[in-house]
C-alpha positions in Angstrom: 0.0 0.0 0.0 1.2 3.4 -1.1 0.0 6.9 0.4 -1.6 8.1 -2.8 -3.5 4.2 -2.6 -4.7 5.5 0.9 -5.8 9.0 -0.3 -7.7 7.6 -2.9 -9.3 5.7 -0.5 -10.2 8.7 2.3 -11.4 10.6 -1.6 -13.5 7.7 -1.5 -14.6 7.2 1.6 -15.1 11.2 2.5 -16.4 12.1 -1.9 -13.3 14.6 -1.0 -12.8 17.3 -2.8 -8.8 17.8 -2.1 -7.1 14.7 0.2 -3.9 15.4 1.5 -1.7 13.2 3.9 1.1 15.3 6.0 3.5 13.1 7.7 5.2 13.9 11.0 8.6 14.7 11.4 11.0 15.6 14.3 8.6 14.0 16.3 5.9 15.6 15.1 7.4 19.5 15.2 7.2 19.2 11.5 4.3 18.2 8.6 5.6 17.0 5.7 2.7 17.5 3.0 4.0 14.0 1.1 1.0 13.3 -1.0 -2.3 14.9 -2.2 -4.9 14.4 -4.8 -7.6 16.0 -6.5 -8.5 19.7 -6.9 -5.6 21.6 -5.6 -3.0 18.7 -4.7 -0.3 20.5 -6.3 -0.7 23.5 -4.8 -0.2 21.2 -1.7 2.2 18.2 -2.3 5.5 18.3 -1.2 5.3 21.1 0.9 6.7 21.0 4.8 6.2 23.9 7.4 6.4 23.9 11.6 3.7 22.4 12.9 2.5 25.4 14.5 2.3 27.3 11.3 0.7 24.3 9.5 -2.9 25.2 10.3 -5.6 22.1 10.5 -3.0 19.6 9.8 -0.7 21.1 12.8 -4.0 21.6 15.1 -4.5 17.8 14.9 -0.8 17.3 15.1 -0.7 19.1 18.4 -4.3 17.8 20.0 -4.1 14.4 18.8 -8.0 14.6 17.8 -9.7 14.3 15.1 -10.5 18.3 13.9 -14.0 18.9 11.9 -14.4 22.2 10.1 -17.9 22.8 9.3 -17.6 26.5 8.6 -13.6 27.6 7.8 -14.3 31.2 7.8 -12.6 32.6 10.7 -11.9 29.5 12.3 -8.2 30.1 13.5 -7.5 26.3 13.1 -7.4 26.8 9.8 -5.1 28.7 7.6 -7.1 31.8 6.4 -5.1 32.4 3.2 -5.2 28.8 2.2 -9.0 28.3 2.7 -9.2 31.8 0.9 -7.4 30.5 -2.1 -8.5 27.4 -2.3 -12.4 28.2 -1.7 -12.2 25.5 1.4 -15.8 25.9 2.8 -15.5 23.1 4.9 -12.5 20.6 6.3 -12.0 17.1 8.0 -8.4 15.7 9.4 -7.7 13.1 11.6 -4.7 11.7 13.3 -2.9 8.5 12.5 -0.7 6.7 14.9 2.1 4.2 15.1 3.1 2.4 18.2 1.4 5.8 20.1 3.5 8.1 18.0 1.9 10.8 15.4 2.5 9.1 12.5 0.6 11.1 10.1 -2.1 13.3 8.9 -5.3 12.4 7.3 -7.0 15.9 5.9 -10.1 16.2 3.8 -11.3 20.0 2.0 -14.4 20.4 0.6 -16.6 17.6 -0.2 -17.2 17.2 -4.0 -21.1 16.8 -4.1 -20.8 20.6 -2.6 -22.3 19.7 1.0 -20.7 20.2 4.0 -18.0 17.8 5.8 -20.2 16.1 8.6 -19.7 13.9 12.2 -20.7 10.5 10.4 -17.5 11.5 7.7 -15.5 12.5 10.8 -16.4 9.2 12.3 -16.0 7.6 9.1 -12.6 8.6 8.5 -11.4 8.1 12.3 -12.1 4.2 12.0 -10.1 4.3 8.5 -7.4 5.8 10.0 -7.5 3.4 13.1 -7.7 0.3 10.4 -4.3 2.1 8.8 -2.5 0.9 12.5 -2.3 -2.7 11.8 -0.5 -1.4 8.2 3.4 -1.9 8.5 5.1 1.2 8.1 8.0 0.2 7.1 6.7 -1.5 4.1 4.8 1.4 3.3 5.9 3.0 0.1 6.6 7.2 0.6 7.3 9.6 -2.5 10.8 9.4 -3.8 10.7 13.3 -4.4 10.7 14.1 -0.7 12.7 16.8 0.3 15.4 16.7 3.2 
């Protein structure tokens, strides 16, 4: 299994718009944007930033919960100029551990049928993430792009 195979599956799962997967890094002080697909994936991919500049991704990151965004304007756990440009309306990520360490990032924006992101995709999404545990990272193939 591959990380764009598992964002095609949260697209799936969530009828998301734009699915991105941020890994951690430095234990977990940095998100590493390593793959995204669908609307504005390349605006996104391969991107890395602090976690505390990273906006929903790095809220998650720093709360270890699951974050719903029903309504992004003005919510300060998510990056105003990035919802702004991207026309987010609504957003979705959820955490995904290894052995009790952030592993990764799960993040959903916009939902392509229009409608908002809701609890039962939150939900949704949180027991696909918790299925992802069992996966063995270290036979998990990353980008071979990434940056150091």
């Amino acid at each position: 299994m591959n990380l764009e195979q598992i964002a095609q599956d949260v697209q799936q799962l969530t009828q998301g718009e734009t699915v991105a997967i941020a890994l951690a890094e430095s234990d977990g002080t940095i998100m590493y944007y390593a793959t995204a697909i669908g609307k504005h994936a390349t605006a996104i991919i391969g991107k890395r930033g602090e976690t505390a500049k990273t906006g929903l991704c790095g809220t998650v990151a720093s709360e270890g919960q699951p974050v719903l965004v029903c309504q992004t304007l003005g919510d300060n756990r998510v990056r105003q100029d990035m919802a702004e440009a991207f026309g987010t309306k609504t957003a979705l990520a959820v955490p995904v551990y290894q052995e009790g360490k952030l592993f990764a990032v799960l993040m959903v924006l916009n939902r392509l049928d229009g409608q908002l992101l809701k609890s039962e995709d939150e939900q949704r999404l949180s027991d696909y993430a918790k299925q992802l545990v069992p996966v063995s990272y270290t036979h998990l193939t990353l980008p071979t792009n990434r940056e150091v």
